[in-house]
Each structure stands twice: as C-alpha cells, then as structure tokens.
VMD Tcl script that draws the C-alpha trace (Angstrom):
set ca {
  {-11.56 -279.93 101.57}
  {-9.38 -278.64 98.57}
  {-12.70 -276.75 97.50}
  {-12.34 -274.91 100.69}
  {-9.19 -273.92 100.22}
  {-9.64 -272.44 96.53}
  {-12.12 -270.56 97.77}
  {-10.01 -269.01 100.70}
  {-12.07 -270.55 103.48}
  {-10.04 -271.53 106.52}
  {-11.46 -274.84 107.73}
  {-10.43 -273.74 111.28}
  {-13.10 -271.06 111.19}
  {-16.08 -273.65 111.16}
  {-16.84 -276.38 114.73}
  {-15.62 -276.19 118.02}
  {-12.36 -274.44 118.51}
  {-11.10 -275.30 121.93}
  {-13.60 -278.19 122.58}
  {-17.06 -279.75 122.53}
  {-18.11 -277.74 125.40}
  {-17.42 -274.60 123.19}
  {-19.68 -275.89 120.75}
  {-22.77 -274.95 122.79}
  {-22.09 -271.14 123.36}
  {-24.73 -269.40 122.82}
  {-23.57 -265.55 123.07}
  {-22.44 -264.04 119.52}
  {-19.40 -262.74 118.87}
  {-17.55 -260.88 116.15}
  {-14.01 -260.63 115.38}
  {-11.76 -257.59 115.68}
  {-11.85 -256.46 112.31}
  {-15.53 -257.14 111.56}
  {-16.14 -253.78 114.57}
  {-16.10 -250.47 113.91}
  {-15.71 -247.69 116.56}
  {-17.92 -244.68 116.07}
  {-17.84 -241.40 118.39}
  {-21.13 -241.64 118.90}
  {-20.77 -244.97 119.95}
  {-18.06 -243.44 122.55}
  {-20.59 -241.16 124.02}
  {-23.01 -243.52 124.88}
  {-20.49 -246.06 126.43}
  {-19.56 -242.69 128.89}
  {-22.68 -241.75 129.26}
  {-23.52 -245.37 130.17}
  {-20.88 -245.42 132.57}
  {-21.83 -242.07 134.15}
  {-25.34 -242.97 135.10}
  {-24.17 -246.71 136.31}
  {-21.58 -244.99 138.65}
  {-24.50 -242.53 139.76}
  {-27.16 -245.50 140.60}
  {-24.53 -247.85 142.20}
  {-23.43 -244.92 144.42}
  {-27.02 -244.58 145.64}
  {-27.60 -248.00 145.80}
  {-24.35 -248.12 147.81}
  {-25.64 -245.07 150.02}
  {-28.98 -246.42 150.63}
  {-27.25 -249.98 151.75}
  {-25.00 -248.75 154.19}
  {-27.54 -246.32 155.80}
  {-30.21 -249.29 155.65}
  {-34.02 -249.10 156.06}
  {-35.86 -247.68 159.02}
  {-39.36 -249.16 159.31}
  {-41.86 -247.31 161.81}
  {-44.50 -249.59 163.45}
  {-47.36 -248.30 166.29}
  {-48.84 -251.32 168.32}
  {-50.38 -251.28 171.44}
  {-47.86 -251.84 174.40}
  {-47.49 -254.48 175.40}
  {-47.66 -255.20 179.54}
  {-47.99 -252.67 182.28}
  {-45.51 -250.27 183.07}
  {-45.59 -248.93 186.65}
  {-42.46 -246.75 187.12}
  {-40.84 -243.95 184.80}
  {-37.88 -241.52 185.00}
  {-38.44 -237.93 184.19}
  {-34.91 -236.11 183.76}
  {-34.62 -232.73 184.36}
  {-32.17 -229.69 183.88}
  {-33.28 -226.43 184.21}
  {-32.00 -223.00 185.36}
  {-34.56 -220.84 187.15}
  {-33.67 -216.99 187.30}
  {-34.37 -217.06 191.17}
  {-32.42 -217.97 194.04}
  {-32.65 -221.77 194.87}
  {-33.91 -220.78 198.48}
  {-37.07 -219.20 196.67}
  {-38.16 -221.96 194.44}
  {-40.64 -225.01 195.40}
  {-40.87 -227.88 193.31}
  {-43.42 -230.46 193.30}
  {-45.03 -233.71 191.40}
  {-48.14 -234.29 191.39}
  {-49.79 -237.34 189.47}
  {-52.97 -238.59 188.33}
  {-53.09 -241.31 190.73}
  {-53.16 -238.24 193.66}
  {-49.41 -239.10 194.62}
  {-47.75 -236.36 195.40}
  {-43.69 -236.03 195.23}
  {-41.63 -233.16 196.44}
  {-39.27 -233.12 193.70}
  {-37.03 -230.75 195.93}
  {-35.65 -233.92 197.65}
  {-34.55 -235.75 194.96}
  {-33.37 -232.84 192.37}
  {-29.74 -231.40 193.13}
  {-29.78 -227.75 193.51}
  {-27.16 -225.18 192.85}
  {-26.46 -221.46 192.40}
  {-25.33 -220.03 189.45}
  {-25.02 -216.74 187.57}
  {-27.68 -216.61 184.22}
  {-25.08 -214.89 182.26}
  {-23.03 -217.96 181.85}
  {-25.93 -219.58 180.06}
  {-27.14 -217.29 177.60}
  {-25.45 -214.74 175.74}
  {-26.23 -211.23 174.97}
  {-29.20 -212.52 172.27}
  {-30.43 -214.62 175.01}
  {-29.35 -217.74 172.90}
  {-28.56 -220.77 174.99}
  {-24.70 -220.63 174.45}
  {-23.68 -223.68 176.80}
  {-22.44 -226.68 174.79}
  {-22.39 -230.17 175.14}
  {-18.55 -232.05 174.47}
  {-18.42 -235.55 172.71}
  {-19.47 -237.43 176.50}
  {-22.85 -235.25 176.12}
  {-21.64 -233.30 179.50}
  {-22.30 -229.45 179.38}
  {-19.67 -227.23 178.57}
  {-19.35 -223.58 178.94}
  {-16.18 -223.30 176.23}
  {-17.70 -225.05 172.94}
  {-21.19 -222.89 172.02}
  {-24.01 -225.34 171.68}
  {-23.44 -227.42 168.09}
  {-25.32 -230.36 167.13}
  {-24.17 -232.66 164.22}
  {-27.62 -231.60 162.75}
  {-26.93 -227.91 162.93}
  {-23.46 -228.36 161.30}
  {-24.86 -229.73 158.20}
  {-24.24 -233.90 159.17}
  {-27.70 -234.67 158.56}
  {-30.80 -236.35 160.40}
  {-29.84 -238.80 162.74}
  {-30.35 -242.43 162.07}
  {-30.87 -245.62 164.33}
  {-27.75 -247.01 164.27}
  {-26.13 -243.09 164.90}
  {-28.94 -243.07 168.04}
  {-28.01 -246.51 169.57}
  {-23.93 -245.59 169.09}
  {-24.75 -241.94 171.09}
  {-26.58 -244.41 174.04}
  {-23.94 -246.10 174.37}
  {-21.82 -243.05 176.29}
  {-21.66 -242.65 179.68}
  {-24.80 -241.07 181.43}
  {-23.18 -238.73 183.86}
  {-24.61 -234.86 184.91}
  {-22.64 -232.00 183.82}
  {-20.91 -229.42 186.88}
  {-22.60 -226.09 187.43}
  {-20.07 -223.64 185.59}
  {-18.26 -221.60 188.80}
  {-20.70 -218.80 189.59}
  {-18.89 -215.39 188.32}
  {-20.27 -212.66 190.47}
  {-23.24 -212.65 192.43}
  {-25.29 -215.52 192.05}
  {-28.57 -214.98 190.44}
  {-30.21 -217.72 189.64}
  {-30.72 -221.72 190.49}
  {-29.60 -224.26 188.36}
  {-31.40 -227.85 189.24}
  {-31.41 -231.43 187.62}
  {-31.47 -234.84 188.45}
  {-33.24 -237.53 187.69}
  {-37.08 -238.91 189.56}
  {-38.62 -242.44 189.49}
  {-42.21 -241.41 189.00}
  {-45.59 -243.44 188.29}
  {-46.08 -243.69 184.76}
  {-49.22 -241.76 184.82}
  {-50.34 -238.56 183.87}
  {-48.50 -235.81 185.95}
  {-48.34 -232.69 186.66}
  {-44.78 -231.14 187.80}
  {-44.76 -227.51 188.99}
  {-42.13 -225.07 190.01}
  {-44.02 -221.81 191.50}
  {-42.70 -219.55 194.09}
  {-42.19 -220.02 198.18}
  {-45.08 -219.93 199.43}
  {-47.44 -219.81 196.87}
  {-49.76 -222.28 195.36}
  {-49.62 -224.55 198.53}
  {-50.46 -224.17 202.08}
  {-47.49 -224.55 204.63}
  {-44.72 -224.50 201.87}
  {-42.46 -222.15 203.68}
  {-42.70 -218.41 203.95}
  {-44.97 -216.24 201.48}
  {-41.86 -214.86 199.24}
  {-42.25 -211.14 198.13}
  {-43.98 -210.85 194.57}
  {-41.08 -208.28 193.56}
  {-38.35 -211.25 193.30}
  {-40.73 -213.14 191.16}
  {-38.64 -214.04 187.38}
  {-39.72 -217.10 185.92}
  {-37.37 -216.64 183.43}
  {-35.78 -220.35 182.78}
  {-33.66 -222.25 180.35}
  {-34.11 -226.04 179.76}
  {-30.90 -228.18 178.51}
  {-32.29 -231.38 179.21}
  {-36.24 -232.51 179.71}
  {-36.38 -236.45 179.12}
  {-38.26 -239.02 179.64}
  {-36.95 -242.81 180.62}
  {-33.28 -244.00 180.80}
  {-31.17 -240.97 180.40}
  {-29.65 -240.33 177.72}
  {-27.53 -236.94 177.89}
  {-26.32 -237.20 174.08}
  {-29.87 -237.56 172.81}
  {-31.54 -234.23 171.60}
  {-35.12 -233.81 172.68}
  {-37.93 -231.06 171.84}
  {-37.33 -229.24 174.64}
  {-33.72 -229.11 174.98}
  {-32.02 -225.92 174.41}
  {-35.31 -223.71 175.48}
  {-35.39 -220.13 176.46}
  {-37.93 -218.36 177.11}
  {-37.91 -214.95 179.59}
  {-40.34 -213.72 182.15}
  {-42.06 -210.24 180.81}
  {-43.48 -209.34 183.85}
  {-43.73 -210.84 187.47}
  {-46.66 -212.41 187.14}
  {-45.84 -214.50 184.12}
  {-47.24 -218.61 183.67}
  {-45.58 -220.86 181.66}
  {-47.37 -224.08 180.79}
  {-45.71 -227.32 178.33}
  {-48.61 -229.58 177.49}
  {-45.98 -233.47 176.47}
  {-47.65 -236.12 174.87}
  {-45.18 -238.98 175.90}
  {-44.63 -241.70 173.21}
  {-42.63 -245.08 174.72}
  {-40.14 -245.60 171.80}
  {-38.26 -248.70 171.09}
  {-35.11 -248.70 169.01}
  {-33.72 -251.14 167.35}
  {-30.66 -251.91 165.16}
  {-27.54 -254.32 164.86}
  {-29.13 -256.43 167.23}
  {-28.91 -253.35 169.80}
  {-32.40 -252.34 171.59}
  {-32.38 -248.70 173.16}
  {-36.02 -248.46 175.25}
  {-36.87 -244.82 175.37}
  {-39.33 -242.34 175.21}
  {-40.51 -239.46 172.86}
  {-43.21 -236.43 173.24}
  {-44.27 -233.58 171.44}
  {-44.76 -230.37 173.17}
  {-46.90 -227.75 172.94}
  {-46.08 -224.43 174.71}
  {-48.40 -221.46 176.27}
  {-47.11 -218.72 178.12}
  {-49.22 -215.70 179.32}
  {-49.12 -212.87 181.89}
  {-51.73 -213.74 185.09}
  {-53.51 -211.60 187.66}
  {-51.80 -211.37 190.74}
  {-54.81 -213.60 191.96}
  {-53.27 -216.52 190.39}
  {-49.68 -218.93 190.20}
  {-47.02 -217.72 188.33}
  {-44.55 -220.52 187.55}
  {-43.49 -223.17 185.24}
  {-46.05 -226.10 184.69}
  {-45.42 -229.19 182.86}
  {-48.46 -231.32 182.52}
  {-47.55 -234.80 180.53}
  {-49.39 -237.43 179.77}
  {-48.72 -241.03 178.67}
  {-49.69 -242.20 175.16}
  {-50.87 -245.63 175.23}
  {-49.58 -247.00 171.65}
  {-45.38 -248.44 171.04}
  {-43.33 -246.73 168.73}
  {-40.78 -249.29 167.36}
  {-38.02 -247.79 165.38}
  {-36.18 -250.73 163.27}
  {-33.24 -250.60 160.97}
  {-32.58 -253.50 158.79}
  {-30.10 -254.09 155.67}
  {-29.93 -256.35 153.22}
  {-27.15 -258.95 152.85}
  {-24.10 -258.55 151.07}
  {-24.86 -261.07 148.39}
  {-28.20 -258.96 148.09}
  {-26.62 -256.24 147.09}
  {-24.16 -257.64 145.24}
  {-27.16 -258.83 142.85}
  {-28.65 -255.51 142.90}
  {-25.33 -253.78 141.96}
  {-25.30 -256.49 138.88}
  {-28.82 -255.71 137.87}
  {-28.33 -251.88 137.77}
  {-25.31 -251.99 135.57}
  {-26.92 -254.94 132.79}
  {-30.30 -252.87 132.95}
  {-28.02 -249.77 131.91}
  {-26.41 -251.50 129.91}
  {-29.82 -252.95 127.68}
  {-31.28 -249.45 128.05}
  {-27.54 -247.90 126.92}
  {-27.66 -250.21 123.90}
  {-31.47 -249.81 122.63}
  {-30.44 -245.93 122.99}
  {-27.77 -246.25 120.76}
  {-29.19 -248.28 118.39}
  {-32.83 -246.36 118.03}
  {-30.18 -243.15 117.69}
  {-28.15 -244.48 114.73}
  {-30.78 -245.98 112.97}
  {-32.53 -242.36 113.34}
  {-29.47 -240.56 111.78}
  {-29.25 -243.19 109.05}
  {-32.73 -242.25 107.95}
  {-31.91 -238.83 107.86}
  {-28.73 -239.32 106.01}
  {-30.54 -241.35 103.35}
  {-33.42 -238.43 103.13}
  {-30.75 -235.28 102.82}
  {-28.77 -237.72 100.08}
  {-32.11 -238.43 98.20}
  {-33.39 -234.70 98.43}
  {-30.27 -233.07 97.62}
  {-27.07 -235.33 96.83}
  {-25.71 -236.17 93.48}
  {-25.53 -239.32 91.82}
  {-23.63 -241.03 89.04}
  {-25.84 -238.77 86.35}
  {-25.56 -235.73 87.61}
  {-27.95 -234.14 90.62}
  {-31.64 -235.35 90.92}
  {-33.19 -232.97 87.96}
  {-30.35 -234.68 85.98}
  {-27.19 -232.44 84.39}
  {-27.59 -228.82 83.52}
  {-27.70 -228.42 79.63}
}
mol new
graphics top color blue
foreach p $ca { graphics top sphere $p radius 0.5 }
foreach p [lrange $ca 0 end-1] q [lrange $ca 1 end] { graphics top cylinder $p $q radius 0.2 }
display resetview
C-alpha cells in the first residue's frame, strides 16, 4: 500500500465506492477534469436539441390528433327506412311549386305534406355576387347576421373524427325563415322525410306540369328555377355537418332551365372515444341545361344507394406508448447526434494534421529545412 502512495495513487480511486452493487456498473464515466468543452461540441448538443424538440412536437401532434383508419365492407343487414333532409329556397312563390318523391320501388310521396313551406325574399340569401351570404351560429341554426364561415374556410383545418362526433352532439333544430323584407319572392322549404332506402327520384317542377291533376297549369312566364341549397343530407340530421351540396347556388338563365344532381349515397359509420355517429355520405355530380318548352323544367335529384359501409375509426395509442416513443426519439438523436460529432472531429483532425504536414514548421525549421 505504501507503494501506492509514493507513486501518488489514491487507493480510493480503485473497487466499489459506495457499495458492491456499484461494482457492476457498466456505463463509463469520466471525471470533471478529464472533459473538455469544445464549440463545436456546443453546436451539435443545440442542434441535437433542436431536431429532438421538432420530432417530439410531431410525435406529440400526431398523438393527440390520433389515427383515422378507413375500412369498406359490405353492410351488414337490411335497411328499410332513410331520412332525406332538405333546405332549399326556390325563386317562386310557394303556391307555384309541386314537390314529389318518387322511388324505385314505384312508391310515390308528395313531399309537399311533410316539407314546411314559407315565403321569403331571395335577397336575404345571396348577396349582390350571388354568394350564399346566410351563416350558420355555433348551434348550426342559420343566421342572417354572421356571413357563412366554416372552421375550414378560416384556416382551422380538415375536420377530424373526434371534431365530427363533438359537432353531432348539438342540438338538431331548423333554423326560422329570416322576416321577409318587401315583397316576397320566393319559397323557402325544409324538413325532414322518412323515405325507403332505395333509389329515388325527388322532383320540384312547376304547378301543373310534369303530372296530370297536380293543380292548375301555371303560366310559363313565372317559371325561375333559380334555387339555393343550405342543407341536402342524408340520415340523422345533423345541421353542423357540412355536406357537398350545402351552400349551392346556381341561377335559372332562361325559363325553361333543368337542373339535375346525380348522389351516390355512401352509409358512413363514425367512430371515436367510444362514440358511434351512423350517417351517410354522397358525391354529386351536377348538369344543368336549357330545355324545349316540350319538356320539365325543374330541379331533379336522382340518388341512389351504394351498397358497401364506410367505417371511419379513430384510435390512439396509450400514454405509456407514447411515453416510449418520446424516449426512443430523443436516444436515437442522441446516437445519431454523437456519431455526427464524432465522424466531424475526427474529419477536421485529419485535415489539421495534412495543412501542419504540408505547410507548418517544425523544430528544424519549415519542411525544405532552414533557408541558408
């Protein structure tokens, strides 16, 4: 032991320090004074830092917003009934409009009796650029003071499942007809209809025309098809939910003018926080053209049902899950951080030693030796 101590070793510095346990640790460590703190080794430690906050913020977005996994199956069982919901604003009087359903199964529905109808002035729904300018306030209910905003139009984003099932959740109520100022020119009606879930036709034409004993033949002069949708739905409704053809406009050019919207009606199941919304979806494809006075002018909407389930899921991972993931992001930084630095300074230690060789001077002079 006195050999030890001549030779300025501290016996303290060899075996366990705090205990046997300690004896089996197997991660290297250096003291204080052995390290040396570099700049470059700064910039890697904030750079390291930097890109760790960047992937644990996205890991952290794409947690919270969770994963949405589309599946198409057949569906399952027979569905008999289905709801069509309808708001629309026809630039005729209500008196001059006929509205029928007519389905593949040859039932017929006058749509009249079950649709409210009320007068109203088409000013108050478009503006001067014949831009739907009714809005809708946070219960989803029409109003004429806000402008029509959606969260997707400010800039908020695409909608998810969970921000879908939370809009579901509000009450389902129809909007009041804005008080007619002036002369009323046009007919506003909506309501919903338990239909057969078939394909269907659903017409609004003139009084009169297109089927025998429907009233009096109405002159072709007050003919203006012109119309504005602000809610066509399918299933429960849903009055926050934006569809395809929601916010439509379209204007009669002449009076003879046909308007046909071909849906292709997908049932839609969403499902999130243990929440199920059953609903529907549908593409739409729209042709509009001016007709001989031999034929219907109107609006026609011919839908038919898709025979396939959409199901919409959202699913997260658990906390610990995460947790994990967070952990592996910032060690694999970390690894990749370290090789970085290391590959880097033994690079500019090789090209130190090749500028030193090439060019430096040494103890006799440069490397041609000392000027005579």
């Amino acid at each position: 032991m006195d050999n030890f101590e001549k030779h300025g070793l501290n016996e303290d510095d060899f075996g366990a320090k705090t205990g046997i346990v300690s004896a089996f640790d197997a991660f290297p460590k250096s003291k204080p004074q052995y390290v040396t703190q570099t700049s470059g080794g700064g910039k890697w430690t904030v750079a390291m830092l930097l890109i760790s906050s960047i992937f644990m913020w996205t890991e952290l977005g794409r947690w919270w917003r969770g994963i949405e996994a589309h599946t198409f199956a057949v569906e399952r069982g027979v569905g008999h009934d289905m709801q069509i919901n309808l708001d629309i604003v026809v630039k005729m009087h209500c008196d001059d409009l006929h509205v029928n359903v007519q389905d593949a199964s040859g039932d017929r529905i006058l749509a009249a009796d079950k649709l409210a109808r009320e007068a109203t002035t088409w000013s108050q729904w478009v503006d001067e650029k014949g831009m739907h300018k009714l809005g809708k306030n946070e219960n989803g209910q029409l109003d004429t003071g806000l402008g029509w905003h959606s969260k997707h139009d400010e800039g908020f984003g695409e909608e998810h499942v969970h921000d879908i099932i939370a809009l579901t959740q509000r009450r389902a109520k129809w909007a009041r007809t804005p008080r007619p100022r002036g002369k009323p020119d046009s007919c506003r009606m909506f309501g919903s209809m338990d239909l057969n879930k078939v394909q269907g036709d659903f017409h609004i034409t003139a009084r009169g025309h297109g089927y025998m004993g429907m009233g009096q033949h109405l002159d072709h002069d007050k003919f203006n098809f012109s119309h504005i949708i602000s809610e066509m739905s399918y299933g429960p409704y849903y009055p926050s939910l934006v569809n395809p053809l929601d916010r439509t406009v379209n204007s009669a050019i002449v009076h003879f003018h046909k308007f046909q919207y071909y849906l292709s009606v997908v049932p839609t199941v969403y499902l999130a926080n243990r929440r199920i919304v059953n609903t529907n979806q549908y593409a739409v494809t729209e042709h509009s053209k001016t007709i001989s006075d031999h034929q219907i002018p109107g609006i026609f909407f011919k839908y038919d049902i898709e025979p396939i389930l959409l199901s919409v899921e959202e699913s997260r991972d658990g906390f610990l899950s995460f947790v994990i993931k967070i952990v592996n992001i910032f060690s694999g930084v970390m690894v990749a951080g370290h090789w970085g630095f290391t590959l880097s300074d033994w690079i500019r230690e090789v090209i130190g030693k090749r500028r030193r060789s090439n060019g430096g001077v040494g103890v006799l002079g440069n490397k041609h030796g000392f000027d005579e």
